[in-house]
C-alpha positions, 0 to 999 in steps of 0.5 A, a space after each residue: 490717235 489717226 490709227 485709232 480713229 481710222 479703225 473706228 471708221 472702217 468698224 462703223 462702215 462694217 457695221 452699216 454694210 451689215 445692217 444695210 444702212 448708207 448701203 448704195 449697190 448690191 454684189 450678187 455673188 453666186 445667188 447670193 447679195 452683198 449690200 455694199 457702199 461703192 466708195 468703200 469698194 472703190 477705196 479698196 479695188 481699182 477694178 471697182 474705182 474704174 466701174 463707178 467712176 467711168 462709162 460702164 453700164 455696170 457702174 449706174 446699176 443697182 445691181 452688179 451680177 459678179 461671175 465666176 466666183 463663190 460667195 465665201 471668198 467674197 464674204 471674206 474680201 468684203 470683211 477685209 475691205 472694211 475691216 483691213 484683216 483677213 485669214 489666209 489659210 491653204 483651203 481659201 488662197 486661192 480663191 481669194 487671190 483670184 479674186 484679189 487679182 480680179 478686182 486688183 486689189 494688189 497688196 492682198 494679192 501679194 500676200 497671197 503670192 507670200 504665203 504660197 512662196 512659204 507653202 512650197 513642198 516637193 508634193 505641191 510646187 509644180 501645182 503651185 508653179 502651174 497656178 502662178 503661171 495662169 495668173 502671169 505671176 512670175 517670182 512665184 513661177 520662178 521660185 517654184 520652178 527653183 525649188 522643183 529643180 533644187 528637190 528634183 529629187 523628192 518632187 520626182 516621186 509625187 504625183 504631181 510629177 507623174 501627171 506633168 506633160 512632156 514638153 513640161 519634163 524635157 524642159 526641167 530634164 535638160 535644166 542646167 540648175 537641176 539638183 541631182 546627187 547622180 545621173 541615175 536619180 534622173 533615169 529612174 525618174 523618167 522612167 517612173 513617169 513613162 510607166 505612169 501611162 505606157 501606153 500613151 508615153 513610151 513613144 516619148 522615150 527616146 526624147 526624153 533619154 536625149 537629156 538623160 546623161 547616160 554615159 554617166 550612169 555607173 557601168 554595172 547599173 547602165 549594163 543591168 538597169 538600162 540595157 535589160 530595161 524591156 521598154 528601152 529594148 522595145 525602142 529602137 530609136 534609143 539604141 544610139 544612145 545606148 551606143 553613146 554610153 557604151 563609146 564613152 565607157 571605152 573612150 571616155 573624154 574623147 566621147 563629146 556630147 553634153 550628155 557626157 558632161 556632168 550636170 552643174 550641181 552632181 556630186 560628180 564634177 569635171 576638175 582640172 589636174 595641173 601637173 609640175 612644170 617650172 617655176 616663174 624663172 624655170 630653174 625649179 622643176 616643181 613637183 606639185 600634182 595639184 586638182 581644181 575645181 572651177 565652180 567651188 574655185 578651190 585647189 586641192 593638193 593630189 598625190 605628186 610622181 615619186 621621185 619625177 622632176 621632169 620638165 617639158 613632159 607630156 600628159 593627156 587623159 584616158 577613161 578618166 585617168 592622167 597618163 604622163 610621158 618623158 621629159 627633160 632629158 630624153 626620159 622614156 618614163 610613163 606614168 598614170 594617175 589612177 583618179 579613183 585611187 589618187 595613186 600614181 602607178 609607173 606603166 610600159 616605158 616609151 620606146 624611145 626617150 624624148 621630151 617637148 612632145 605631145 600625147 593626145 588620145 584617139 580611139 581608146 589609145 593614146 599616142 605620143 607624137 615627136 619631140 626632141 631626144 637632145 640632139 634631133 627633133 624626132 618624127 617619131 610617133 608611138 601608140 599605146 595600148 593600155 589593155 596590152 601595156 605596151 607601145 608600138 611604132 606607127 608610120 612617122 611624121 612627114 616632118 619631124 617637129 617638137 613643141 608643136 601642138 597635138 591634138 584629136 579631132 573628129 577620129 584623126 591626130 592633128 599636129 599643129 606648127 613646131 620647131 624644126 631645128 633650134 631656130 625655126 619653125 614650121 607652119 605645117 598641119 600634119 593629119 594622121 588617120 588610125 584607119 590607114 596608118 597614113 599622114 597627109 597635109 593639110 592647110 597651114 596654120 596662119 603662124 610659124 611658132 613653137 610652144 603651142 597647145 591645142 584642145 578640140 571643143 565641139 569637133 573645132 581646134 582651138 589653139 594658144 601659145 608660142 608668144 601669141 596673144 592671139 586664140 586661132 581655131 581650125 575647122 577639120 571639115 572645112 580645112 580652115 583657119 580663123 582668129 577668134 579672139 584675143 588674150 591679154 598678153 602673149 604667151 607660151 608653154 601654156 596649160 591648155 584644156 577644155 572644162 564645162 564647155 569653155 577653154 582653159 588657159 593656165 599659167 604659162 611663159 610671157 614675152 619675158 621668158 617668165 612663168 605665170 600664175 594668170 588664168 584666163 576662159 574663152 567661151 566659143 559661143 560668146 567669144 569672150 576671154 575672162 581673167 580668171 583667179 591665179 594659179 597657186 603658183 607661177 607655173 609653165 610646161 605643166 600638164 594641163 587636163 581635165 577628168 
């Protein structure tokens, strides 16, 4: 057959290269000379087939002196140029895919590239990543550095990780792939390879607590790992972000940086909790607590409010927790969500009863804002100290409005549009500063409506709804409207809530006076609106939070 002559050929070319007959040029390898047949070599080698069949000086010698490379790896290329077989084995790969790569012989270098791929382990993948890389080979670069990130956990307590440089560590620390059960993986890691060499590397530790997401630490840990480390108390530039961790433990979701944000593959995840509302015609008061989880895109059913079917109630987050108030008809009701526990637990009532308001936190309180009590829009606002369990009276709204959007930003309270009265609404942005107990105006939104809801995502309001197809966002610091992007139909009564850095925006009513189950995300930084999958159920003036 073809396949058995060809393997005689290449025998009896083997076997003249190994007893110097036909034999046209030597490779000296390391003092050492290889007799061999120039079209064998360049059958074989595009690197051979250019030097003899070009102008190369090399190419008319006799004699071809080879750099660089040891004479076993070329023994072993030579038996597999004439005989097609070759063993690679972890002690000669990479010898020999440098030297395959050299004179580019590419199916040999590509099964080299295979057994690496298969010889990955947490103890050698950043060698193997660092290796690959030299040699500009990127699906071995890619999935070494895949699975360095998938087993951060068993790489970071080899050696290998230990002797990685800096700009190498901040580059996987702030990975959105790393693989991590809990932020304190990630925090002994770093300061396992700080302590490798204090000397040298305790000057990048500030740099590298930067992607170190302390807030997430658990607060006995973060108390007794952390602040009582001495190499961090001997660092004054990490006292901010000690600072950080401490606000968040305080304030919780207010606090907005990355770092209190859970990586994209803890254990720890941000979820949504979606809380009753009315049903598609809005007769039905629904009584569904329900948890979703936007990476799995799975529902999970979570304990309901005993005996509460209210509608167009309030809800926000404090410290991870779901405080809902009021509701329809001028309820005082106040009840929180403990997560820990998926327990709801009745706190201090409101002073007054009211529903279609808004609740927002700022500054570790939680503050209801206006509403409507059945016969007056109210300019009331009341404030709540979890700590005291009671509620206070703060200085009114300038103008009395329900249905407007609320929301915190930048350590003041926004209030954005509302009704004035059964038919009108207003255009008003009412600040309230905590500091001086005072309400000022401030530009008015671009819109009269009602029904609206409002998120702050990177110290910028964002808001939706009151038949609006249109998502505006207002700048705080510069005192500025601008339309941003556009939904596929208007809505109203929304859900509203910001999740792994992008809006949510669920359920709600059409320009038909009808609930939906649509859900859509805007992204800020693309612009972009996506529909999402649909809500277990067509829902509007529904709690909508994220913890």
């Amino acid at each position: 057959s073809g396949s058995c002559h060809a393997e005689q050929i290449l025998q009896t070319l083997n076997s003249y290269r190994q007893s110097g007959i036909f034999t046209d040029v030597v490779l000296l390898i390391d003092g050492q000379e290889f007799p061999c047949h120039r079209a064998t070599l360049s059958a074989n080698s595009t690197y051979f087939r250019a030097m003899f069949g070009g102008d190369l000086k090399e190419g008319h010698q006799n004699i071809i002196n080879i750099q660089k490379i040891s004479a076993s790896t070329m023994s072993l290329l030579l038996d597999y140029m004439y005989g097609g077989n070759i063993i690679i084995q972890e002690d000669n790969v990479e010898g020999i895919l440098e030297l395959s790569d050299l004179l580019q012989i590419s199916k040999l270098r590509d099964a080299c590239v295979t057994f690496l791929e298969g010889q990955l382990h947490p103890c050698n993948c950043l060698g193997i990543m660092k290796f690959a890389d030299s040699f500009s080979i990127a699906s071995l670069t890619e999935k070494s550095k895949r699975f360095m990130l998938e087993c951060f956990v068993e790489v970071s307590c080899h050696e290998e990780f230990l002797e990685m440089g800096v700009k190498e560590l901040v580059e996987y620390l702030s990975d959105e792939q790393l693989v991590v059960p809990k932020e304190e993986v990630v925090f002994e890691a770093v300061m396992r390879w700080v302590r490798h060499d204090i000397p040298a590397r305790k000057g990048a530790l500030k740099d590298l607590l930067e992607h170190v997401r302390l807030p997430l630490l658990d607060p006995t840990y973060f108390l007794e790992k952390v602040e009582m480390d001495e190499l961090i108390q001997d660092s004054k530039e990490c006292i901010p972000l000690l600072h950080e961790a401490r606000k968040y433990y305080i304030l919780g979701n207010e606090v907005s940086s990355l770092r209190s944000r859970p990586r994209r593959f803890m254990e720890l995840a941000e979820v949504i909790i979606v809380i009753g509302g009315c049903d598609k015609k809005g007769l039905l008061k629904l009584p569904f607590t329900d948890l979703y989880h936007p990476k799995s895109r799975q529902w999970t059913a979570l304990s309901s409010v005993p005996g509460y079917t209210k509608s167009e109630f309030a809800a926000c987050t404090l410290k991870n927790d779901v405080y809902i108030s009021g509701g329809h008809i001028s309820s005082n009701d106040v009840w929180v969500l403990s997560s820990q526990l998926n327990v709801w637990i009745k706190v201090a009532c409101l002073q007054k009863g009211r529903w279609r308001h808004k609740m927002a936190t700022l500054q570790g309180k939680i503050y209801a804002v206006g509403g409507f009590d059945g016969f007056y829009r109210l300019s009331s606002v009341e404030c709540y100290d979890t700590f005291s369990n009671s509620w206070s009276t703060l200085a009114p709204l300038p103008q009395a409005v329900s249905s407007a959007a609320v929301v915190s930003c930048l350590n003041k309270l926004y209030v954005l549009g509302g009704a004035v009265d059964d038919t009108a609404n207003t255009d008003k942005v009412q600040c309230y500063d905590p500091e001086d107990n005072k309400w000022t105006l401030l530009s008015p939104t671009p819109f009269y409506q009602r029904c609206i809801s409002a998120v702050c995502l990177d110290n910028i309001i964002y808001v939706v709804g009151g038949l609006l197809s249109k998502i505006f966002s207002y700048d705080p610091r510069k005192d500025s409207w601008r339309e941003v992007a556009t939904l596929p139909g208007p809505l109203e009564s929304c859900g509203l809530t910001v999740c792994g850095g992008k809006i949510y925006i669920l359920g709600g009513r059409d320009e038909n006076g009808e609930g939906t189950d649509k859900a859509f995300t805007f992204d800020p930084v693309t612009g972009s609106v996506e529909q999402q999958p649909p809500l277990q159920r067509c829902t509007s003036y529904h709690g909508c939070v994220t913890i």
